[in-house]
C-alpha positions, 0 to 999 in steps of 0.5 A, a space after each residue: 500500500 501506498 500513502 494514498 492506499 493509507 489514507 483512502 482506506 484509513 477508517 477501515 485500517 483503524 479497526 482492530 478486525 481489519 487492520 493493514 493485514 486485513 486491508 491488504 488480504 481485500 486489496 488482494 483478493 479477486 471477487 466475481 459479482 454475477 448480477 449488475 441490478 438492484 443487489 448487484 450494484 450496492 454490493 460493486 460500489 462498496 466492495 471497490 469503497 471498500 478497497 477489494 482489488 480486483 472486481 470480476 462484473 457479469 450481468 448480460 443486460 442492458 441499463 433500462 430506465 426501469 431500472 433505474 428507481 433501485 439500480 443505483 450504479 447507473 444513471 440515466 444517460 447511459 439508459 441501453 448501455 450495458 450494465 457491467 460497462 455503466 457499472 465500470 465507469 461509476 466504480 471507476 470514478 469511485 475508486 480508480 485503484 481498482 481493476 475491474 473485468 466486465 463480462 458482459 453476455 451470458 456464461 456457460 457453463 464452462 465460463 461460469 465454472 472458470 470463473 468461479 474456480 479463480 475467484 476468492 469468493 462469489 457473489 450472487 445478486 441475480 433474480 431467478 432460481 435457476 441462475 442462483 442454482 447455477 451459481 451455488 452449484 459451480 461453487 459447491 465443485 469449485 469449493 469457493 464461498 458464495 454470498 447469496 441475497 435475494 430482494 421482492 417487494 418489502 423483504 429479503 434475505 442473505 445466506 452464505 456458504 462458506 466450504 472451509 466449514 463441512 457443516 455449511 449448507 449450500 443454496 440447494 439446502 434451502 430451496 431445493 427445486 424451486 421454480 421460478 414463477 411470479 416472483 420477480 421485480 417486474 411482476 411485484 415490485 420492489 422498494 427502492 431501498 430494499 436492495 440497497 439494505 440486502 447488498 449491504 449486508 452481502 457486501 458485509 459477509 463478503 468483507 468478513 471473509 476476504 479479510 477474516 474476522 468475526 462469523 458468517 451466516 454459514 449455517 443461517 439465512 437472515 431474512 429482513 421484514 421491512 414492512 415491520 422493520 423485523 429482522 430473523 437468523 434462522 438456523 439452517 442445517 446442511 441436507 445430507 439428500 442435497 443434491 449438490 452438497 449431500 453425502 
């Protein structure tokens, strides 16, 4: 790190739990961010804030104005560009000491396997199940700790799995052959601030594990309430009949 770094990142470094160790583990670290929309966006600024060294960006979809109520990566001159460029250029001009690789059309399954095994930790800030079951999957193989979050309406929640704990369940101990329906932002809406509070939280456990401190949700999925500002832990045990992660 250099003057700059030190200053830049100062408030950070003055945490115990953090410190120069702990900065320099997030400098260094690679993290694969699949979805550039409501999730994915406060997950990208704060994770480039924070000082994580090399951004992996993969979204297929281009800036919609629609979007634009929660997506708060893009702005509206940059309405059908696509979103991992929109997203480049804002980090960019958040943290211009950050590296930044956009995919920007939609991975097979090779790619998605490829980039999952050279990642530190992946996130999930996508919209639909089978993409999520995709993503946990290529995880699960590639053993790398994934941080899943999902936002509808007035709620949501976050999950991690983390593979240096056996007993951590995968996203597929959760929901082990849902489909997709009706659920989705287009169909039944979704607050504003809703996925800012979620991909704040992802962004949280991502920085826990990148620099090592505290715990996880491994184990638990954090489910938010806003309507009546509730938040639960439930505990979530690992299915040994999974179909990803079982024995």
């Amino acid at each position: 790190m250099n003057d700059q770094d030190l200053l830049r990142y100062s408030r950070q470094i003055m945490l115990p739990e953090i410190d120069l160790n702990g900065q320099q583990r997030l400098l260094d670290a690679r993290v694969l961010i699949i979805g550039l929309g409501g999730l994915g966006c406060p997950v990208a600024l704060y994770l480039a804030a924070a000082g994580v060294g090399h951004l992996i960006l993969a979204d297929h979809d281009q800036v919609d104005l629609s979007n634009l109520q929660r997506q708060i990566a893009h702005v509206t001159d940059r309405i059908g560009m696509d979103k991992v460029e929109s997203a480049r250029q804002t980090i960019n001009a958040l943290n211009p000491g950050i590296c930044i690789t956009c995919i920007s059309g939609k991975m097979d399954q090779k790619q998605l396997h490829d980039e999952v095994m050279a990642a530190d930790i992946v996130l999930d800030c996508t919209d639909n199940f089978q993409a999520r079951f995709k993503i946990n999957d290529a995880c699960v193989a590639g053993a790398t700790p994934l941080v899943s979050g999902a936002a509808i309406r007035l709620e949501g929640q976050v999950m991690v799995y983390d593979p240096g704990r056996k007993d951590s369940p995968c996203y597929r101990c959760l929901y082990q052959d849902a489909q997709d329906g009706v659920l989705n932002c287009a169909e039944t809406g979704v607050a504003a601030s809703i996925v800012g509070v979620i991909g704040a939280i992802q962004a949280t456990e991502a920085i826990k594990l990148i620099a090592g401190f505290g715990e996880s949700l491994s184990g638990y999925v954090l489910v938010f309430d806003a309507k009546f500002m509730e938040w639960q832990k439930l505990r979530l045990k690992k299915n040994p009949l999974c179909s990803t992660c079982g024995e």
